[in-house]
MMTF fields as JSON, N, C-alpha, C and O atoms, coordinates in Angstrom:
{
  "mmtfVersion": "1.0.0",
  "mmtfProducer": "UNKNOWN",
  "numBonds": 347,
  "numAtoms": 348,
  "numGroups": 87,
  "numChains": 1,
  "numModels": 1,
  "chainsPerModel": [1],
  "groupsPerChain": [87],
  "chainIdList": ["A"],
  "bondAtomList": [4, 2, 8, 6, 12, 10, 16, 14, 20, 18, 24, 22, 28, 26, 32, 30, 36, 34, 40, 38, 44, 42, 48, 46, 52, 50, 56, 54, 60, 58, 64, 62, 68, 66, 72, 70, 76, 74, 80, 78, 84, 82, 88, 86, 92, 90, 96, 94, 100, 98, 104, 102, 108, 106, 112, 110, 116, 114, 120, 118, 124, 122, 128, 126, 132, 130, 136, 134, 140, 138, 144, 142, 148, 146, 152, 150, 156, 154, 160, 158, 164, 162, 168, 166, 172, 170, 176, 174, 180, 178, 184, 182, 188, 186, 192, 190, 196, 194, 200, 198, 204, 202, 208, 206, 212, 210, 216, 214, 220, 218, 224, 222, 228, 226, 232, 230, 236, 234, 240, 238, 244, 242, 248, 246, 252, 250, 256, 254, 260, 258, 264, 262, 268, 266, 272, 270, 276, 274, 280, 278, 284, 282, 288, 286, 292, 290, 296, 294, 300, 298, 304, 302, 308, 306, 312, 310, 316, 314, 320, 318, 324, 322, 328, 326, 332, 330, 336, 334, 340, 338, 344, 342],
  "bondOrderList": [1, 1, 1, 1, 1, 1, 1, 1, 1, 1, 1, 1, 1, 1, 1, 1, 1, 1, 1, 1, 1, 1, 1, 1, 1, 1, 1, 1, 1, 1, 1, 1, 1, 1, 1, 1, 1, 1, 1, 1, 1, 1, 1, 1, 1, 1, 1, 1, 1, 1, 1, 1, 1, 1, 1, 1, 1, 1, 1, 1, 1, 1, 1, 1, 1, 1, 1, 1, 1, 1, 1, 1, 1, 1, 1, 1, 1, 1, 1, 1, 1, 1, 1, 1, 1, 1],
  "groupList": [{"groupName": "UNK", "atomNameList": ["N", "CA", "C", "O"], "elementList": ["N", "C", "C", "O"], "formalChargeList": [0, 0, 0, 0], "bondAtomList": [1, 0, 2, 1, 3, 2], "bondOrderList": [1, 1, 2], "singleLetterCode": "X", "chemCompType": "L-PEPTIDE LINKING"}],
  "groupTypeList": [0, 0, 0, 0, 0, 0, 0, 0, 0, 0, 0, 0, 0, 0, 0, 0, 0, 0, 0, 0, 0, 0, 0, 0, 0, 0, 0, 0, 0, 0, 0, 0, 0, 0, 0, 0, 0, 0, 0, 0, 0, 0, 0, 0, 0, 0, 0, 0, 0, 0, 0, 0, 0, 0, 0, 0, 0, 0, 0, 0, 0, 0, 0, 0, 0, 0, 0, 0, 0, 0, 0, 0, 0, 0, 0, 0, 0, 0, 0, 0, 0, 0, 0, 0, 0, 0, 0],
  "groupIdList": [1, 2, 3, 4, 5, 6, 7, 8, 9, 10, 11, 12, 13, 14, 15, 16, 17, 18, 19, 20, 21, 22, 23, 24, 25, 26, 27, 28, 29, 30, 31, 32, 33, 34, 35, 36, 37, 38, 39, 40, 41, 42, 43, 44, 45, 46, 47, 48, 49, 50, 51, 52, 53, 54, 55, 56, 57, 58, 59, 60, 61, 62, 63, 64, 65, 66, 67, 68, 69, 70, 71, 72, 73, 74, 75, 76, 77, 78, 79, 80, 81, 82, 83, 84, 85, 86, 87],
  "secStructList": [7, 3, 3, 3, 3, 7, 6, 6, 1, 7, 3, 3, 3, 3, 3, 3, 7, 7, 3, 3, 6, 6, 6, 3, 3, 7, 7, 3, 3, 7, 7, 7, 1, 7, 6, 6, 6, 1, 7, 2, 2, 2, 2, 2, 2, 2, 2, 2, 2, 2, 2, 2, 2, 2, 2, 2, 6, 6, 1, 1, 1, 7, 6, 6, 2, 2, 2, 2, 6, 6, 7, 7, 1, 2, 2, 2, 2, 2, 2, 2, 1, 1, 7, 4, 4, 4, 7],
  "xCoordList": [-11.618, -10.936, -11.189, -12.155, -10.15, -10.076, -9.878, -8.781, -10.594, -10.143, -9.354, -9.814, -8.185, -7.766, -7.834, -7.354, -8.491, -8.922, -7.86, -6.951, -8.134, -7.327, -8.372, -9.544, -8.218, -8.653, -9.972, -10.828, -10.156, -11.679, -12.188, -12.749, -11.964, -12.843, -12.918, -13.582, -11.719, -10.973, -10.399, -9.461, -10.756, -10.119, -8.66, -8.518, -7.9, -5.875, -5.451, -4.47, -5.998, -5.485, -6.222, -7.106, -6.404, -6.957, -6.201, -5.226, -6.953, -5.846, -6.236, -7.135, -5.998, -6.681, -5.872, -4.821, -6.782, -5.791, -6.222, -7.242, -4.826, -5.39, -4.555, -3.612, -5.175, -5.191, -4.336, -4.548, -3.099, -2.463, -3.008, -2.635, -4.143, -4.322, -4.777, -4.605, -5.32, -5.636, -4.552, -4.557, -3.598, -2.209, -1.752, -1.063, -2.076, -0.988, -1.768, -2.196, -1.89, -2.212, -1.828, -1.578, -1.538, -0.351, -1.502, -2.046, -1.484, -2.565, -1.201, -0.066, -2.028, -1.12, -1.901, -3.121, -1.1, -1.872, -1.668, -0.677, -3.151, -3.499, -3.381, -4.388, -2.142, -2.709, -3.658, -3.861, -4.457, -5.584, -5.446, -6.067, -4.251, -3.507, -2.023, -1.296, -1.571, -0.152, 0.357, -0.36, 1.579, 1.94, 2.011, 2.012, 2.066, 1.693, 0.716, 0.804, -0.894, -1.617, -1.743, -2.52, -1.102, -1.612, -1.428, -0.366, -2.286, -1.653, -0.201, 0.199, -0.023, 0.958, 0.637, 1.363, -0.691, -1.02, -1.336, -1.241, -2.005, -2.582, -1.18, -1.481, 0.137, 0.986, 1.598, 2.036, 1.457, 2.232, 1.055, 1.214, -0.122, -0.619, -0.62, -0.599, -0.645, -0.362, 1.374, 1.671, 2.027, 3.226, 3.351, 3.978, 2.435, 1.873, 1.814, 2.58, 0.333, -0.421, 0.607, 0.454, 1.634, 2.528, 3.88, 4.531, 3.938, 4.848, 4.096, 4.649, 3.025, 2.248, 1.982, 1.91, 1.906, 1.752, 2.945, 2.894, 3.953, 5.443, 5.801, 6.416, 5.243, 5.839, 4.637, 5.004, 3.22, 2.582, 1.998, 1.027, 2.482, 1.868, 3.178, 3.22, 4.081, 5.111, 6.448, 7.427, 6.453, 8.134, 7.558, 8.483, 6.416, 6.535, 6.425, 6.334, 6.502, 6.198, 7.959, 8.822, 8.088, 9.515, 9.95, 9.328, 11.586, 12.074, 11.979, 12.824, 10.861, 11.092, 9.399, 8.938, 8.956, 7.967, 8.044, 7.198, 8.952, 9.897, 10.599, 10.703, 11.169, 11.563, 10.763, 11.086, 9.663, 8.193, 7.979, 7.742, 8.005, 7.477, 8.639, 8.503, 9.821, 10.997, 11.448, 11.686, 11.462, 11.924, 13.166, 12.932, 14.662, 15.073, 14.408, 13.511, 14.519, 14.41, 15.032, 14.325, 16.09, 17.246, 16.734, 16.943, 16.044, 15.551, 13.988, 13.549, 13.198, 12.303, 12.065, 11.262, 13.03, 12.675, 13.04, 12.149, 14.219, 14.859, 13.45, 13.365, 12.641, 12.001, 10.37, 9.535, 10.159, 9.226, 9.512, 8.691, 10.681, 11.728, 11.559, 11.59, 11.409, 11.88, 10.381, 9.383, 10.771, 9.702, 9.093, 9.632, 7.591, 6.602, 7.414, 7.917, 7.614, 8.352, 9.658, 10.144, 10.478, 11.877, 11.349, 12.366, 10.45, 10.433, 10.475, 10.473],
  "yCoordList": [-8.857, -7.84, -6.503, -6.27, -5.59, -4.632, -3.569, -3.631, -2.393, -1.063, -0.24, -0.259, 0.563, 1.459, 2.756, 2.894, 3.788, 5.065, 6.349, 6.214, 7.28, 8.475, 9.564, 9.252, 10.556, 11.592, 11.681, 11.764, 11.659, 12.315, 10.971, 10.972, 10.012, 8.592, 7.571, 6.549, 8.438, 7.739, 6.565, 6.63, 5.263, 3.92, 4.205, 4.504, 4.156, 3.669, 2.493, 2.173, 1.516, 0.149, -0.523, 0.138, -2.113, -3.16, -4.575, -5.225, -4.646, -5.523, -6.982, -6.972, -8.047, -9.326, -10.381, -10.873, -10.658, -11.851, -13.169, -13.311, -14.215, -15.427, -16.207, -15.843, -17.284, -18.767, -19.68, -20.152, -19.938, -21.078, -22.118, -22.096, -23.374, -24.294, -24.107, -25.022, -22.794, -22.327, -21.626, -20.52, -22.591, -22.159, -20.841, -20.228, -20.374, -18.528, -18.379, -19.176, -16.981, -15.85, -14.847, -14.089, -14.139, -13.192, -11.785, -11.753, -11.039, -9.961, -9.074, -8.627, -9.18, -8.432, -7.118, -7.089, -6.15, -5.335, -5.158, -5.203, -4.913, -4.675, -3.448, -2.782, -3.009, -1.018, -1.136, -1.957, 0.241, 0.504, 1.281, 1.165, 2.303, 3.122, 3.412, 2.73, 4.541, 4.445, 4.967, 5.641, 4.513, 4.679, 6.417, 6.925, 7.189, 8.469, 9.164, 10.387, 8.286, 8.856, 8.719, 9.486, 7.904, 6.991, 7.714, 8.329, 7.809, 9.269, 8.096, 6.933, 8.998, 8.625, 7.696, 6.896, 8.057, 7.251, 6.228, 5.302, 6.217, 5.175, 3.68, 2.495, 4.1, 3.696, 2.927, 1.779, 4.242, 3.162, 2.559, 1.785, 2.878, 1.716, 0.373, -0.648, 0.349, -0.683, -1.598, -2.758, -0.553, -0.981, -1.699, -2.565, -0.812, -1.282, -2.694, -3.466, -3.04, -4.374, -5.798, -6.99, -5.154, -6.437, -6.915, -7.958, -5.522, -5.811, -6.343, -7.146, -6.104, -6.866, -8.764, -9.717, -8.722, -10.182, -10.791, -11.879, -10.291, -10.626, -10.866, -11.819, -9.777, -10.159, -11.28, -12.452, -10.976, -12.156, -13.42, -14.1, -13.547, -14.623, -15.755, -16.853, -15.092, -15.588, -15.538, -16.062, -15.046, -15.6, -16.253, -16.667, -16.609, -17.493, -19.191, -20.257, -18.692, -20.3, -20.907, -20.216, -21.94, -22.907, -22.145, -21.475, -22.689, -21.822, -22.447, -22.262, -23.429, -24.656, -23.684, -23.855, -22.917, -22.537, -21.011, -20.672, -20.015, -18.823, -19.275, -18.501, -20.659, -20.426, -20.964, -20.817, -21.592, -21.805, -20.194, -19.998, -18.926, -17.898, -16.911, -15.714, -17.73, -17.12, -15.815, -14.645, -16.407, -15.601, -16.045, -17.155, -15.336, -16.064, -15.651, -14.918, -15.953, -15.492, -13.924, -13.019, -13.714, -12.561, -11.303, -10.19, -11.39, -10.682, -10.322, -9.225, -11.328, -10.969, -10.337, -9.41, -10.998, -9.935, -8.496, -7.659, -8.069, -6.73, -5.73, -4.503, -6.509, -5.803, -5.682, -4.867, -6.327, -6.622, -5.124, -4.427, -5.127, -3.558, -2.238, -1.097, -2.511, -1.136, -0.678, -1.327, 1.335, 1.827, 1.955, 1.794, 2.353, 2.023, 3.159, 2.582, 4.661, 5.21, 5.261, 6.267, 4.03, 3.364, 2.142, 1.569, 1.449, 0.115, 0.18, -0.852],
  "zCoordList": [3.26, 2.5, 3.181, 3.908, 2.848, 3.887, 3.166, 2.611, 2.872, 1.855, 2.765, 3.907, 2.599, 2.646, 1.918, 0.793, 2.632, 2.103, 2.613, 3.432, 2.091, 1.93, 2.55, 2.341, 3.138, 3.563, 3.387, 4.268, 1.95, 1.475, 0.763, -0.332, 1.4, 1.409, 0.111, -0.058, -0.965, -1.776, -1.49, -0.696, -2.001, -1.87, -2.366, -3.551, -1.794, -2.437, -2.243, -2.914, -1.332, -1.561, -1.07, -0.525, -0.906, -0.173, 0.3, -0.077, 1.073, 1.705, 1.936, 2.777, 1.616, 1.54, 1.99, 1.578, 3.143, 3.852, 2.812, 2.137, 2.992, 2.439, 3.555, 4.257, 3.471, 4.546, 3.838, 2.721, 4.779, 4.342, 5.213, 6.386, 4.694, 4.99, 6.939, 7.744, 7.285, 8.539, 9.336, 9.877, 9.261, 10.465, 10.178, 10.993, 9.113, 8.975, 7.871, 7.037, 8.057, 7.35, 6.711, 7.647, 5.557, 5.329, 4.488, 3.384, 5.359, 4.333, 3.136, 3.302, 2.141, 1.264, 0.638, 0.478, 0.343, -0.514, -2.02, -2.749, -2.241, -3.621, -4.199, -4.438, -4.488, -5.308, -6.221, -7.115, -5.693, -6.62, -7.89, -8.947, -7.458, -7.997, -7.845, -7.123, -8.617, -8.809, -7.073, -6.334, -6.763, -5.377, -5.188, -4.066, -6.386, -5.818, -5.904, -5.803, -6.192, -6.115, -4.413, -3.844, -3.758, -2.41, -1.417, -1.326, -0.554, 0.525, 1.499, 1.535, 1.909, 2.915, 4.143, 4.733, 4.347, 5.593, 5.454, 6.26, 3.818, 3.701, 3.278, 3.42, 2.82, 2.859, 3.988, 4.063, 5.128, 6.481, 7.147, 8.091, 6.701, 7.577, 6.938, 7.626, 5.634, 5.117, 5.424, 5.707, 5.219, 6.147, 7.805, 8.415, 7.978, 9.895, 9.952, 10.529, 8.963, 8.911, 8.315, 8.581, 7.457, 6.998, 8.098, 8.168, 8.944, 9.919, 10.883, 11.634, 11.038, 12.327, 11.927, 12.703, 10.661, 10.298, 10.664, 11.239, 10.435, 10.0, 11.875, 12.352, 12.59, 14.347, 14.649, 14.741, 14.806, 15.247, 14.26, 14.592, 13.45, 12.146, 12.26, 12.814, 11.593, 11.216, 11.772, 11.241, 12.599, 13.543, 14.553, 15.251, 15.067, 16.055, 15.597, 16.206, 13.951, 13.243, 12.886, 12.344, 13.227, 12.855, 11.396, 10.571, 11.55, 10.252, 9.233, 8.357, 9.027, 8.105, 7.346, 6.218, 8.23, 7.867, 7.443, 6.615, 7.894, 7.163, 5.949, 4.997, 5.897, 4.645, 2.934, 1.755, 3.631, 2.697, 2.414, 1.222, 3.252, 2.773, 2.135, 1.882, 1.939, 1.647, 2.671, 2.374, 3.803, 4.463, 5.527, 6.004, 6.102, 7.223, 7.981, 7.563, 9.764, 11.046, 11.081, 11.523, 10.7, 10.982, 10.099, 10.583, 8.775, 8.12, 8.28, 7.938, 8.821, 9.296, 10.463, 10.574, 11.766, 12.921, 12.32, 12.463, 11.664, 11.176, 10.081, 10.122, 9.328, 8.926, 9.872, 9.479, 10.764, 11.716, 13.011, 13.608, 13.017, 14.046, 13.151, 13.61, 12.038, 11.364, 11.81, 12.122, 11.663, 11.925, 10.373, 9.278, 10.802, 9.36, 8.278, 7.314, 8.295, 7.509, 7.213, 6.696, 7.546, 6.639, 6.119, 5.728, 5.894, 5.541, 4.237, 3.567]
}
Protein backbone atom coordinates (compact mmCIF):
# COMPACT_ATOMS: atom_id res chain seq x y z
CA UNK A 1 0.00 0.00 0.00
CA UNK A 2 1.15 3.24 -1.06
CA UNK A 3 0.03 6.83 0.60
CA UNK A 4 -0.23 9.71 -1.46
CA UNK A 5 0.47 13.06 0.26
CA UNK A 6 -0.04 16.71 -0.51
CA UNK A 7 2.49 19.44 0.07
CA UNK A 8 2.51 19.67 3.81
CA UNK A 9 2.54 15.80 4.31
CA UNK A 10 -1.23 15.48 4.46
CA UNK A 11 -2.33 11.90 3.31
CA UNK A 12 -5.14 12.49 0.12
CA UNK A 13 -5.14 9.07 -1.14
CA UNK A 14 -3.68 5.48 -1.15
CA UNK A 15 -3.08 3.28 -3.42
CA UNK A 16 -3.32 -0.60 -3.14
CA UNK A 17 -2.26 -3.02 -5.49
CA UNK A 18 -4.17 -6.38 -5.49
CA UNK A 19 -3.03 -9.72 -7.27
CA UNK A 20 -5.02 -11.46 -9.69
CA UNK A 21 -3.94 -15.00 -8.95
CA UNK A 22 -0.01 -13.50 -9.61
CA UNK A 23 -0.25 -12.77 -13.47
CA UNK A 24 -1.61 -8.91 -13.16
CA UNK A 25 -1.90 -6.44 -10.90
CA UNK A 26 -4.19 -3.38 -10.94
CA UNK A 27 -3.34 -0.58 -8.15
CA UNK A 28 -6.44 1.35 -7.42
CA UNK A 29 -7.04 4.33 -5.40
CA UNK A 30 -8.63 4.82 -2.25
CA UNK A 31 -9.92 8.64 -1.47
CA UNK A 32 -9.22 9.65 1.82
CA UNK A 33 -11.10 12.68 1.23
CA UNK A 34 -13.40 14.65 -0.89
CA UNK A 35 -11.66 15.11 -4.49
CA UNK A 36 -11.34 18.80 -3.55
CA UNK A 37 -9.73 18.57 -0.62
CA UNK A 38 -6.94 16.56 -2.95
CA UNK A 39 -4.16 18.64 -4.26
CA UNK A 40 -3.69 18.38 -7.82
CA UNK A 41 -0.61 16.53 -7.88
CA UNK A 42 -1.63 14.29 -5.81
CA UNK A 43 -4.48 13.56 -8.45
CA UNK A 44 -2.24 13.09 -11.57
CA UNK A 45 0.00 11.08 -10.04
CA UNK A 46 -2.52 8.90 -9.18
CA UNK A 47 -3.66 9.24 -12.73
CA UNK A 48 0.13 8.50 -13.77
CA UNK A 49 0.11 5.08 -11.74
CA UNK A 50 -3.38 3.71 -13.35
CA UNK A 51 -2.13 4.62 -16.80
CA UNK A 52 1.12 2.98 -16.16
CA UNK A 53 -0.78 -0.27 -15.05
CA UNK A 54 -3.09 0.01 -17.96
CA UNK A 55 0.36 0.33 -20.66
CA UNK A 56 2.57 -2.29 -18.76
CA UNK A 57 0.04 -4.69 -16.76
CA UNK A 58 -2.63 -4.98 -19.02
CA UNK A 59 -2.35 -4.53 -22.80
CA UNK A 60 0.31 -6.81 -23.14
CA UNK A 61 -2.24 -9.49 -21.66
CA UNK A 62 -4.74 -11.40 -24.50
CA UNK A 63 -8.13 -9.72 -24.99
CA UNK A 64 -9.78 -12.58 -23.35
CA UNK A 65 -7.98 -11.08 -20.39
CA UNK A 66 -9.06 -7.04 -21.09
CA UNK A 67 -12.28 -8.17 -21.25
CA UNK A 68 -12.27 -10.07 -17.58
CA UNK A 69 -11.24 -6.38 -16.53
CA UNK A 70 -13.97 -4.89 -18.68
CA UNK A 71 -11.92 -3.36 -20.82
CA UNK A 72 -11.41 -3.36 -25.00
CA UNK A 73 -7.81 -3.11 -26.52
CA UNK A 74 -8.97 0.31 -28.42
CA UNK A 75 -10.14 1.97 -25.19
CA UNK A 76 -7.45 1.01 -23.23
CA UNK A 77 -4.50 1.92 -25.43
CA UNK A 78 -6.66 5.56 -25.82
CA UNK A 79 -6.83 6.04 -22.10
CA UNK A 80 -3.14 4.57 -21.50
CA UNK A 81 -2.12 7.94 -24.45
CA UNK A 82 -4.06 10.47 -22.76
CA UNK A 83 -1.98 12.94 -20.90
CA UNK A 84 -2.40 12.67 -16.90
CA UNK A 85 -4.41 16.21 -16.88
CA UNK A 86 -7.31 15.12 -19.52
CA UNK A 87 -7.91 11.71 -18.15
Amino acid sequence: MLAVEDMRGKPVAQIVTLSLGGALSAPLTEKRSAPEDQSLLARWYARHLHQRMLREELLPQPDSVLADARWIREDALRESRKPVWRA
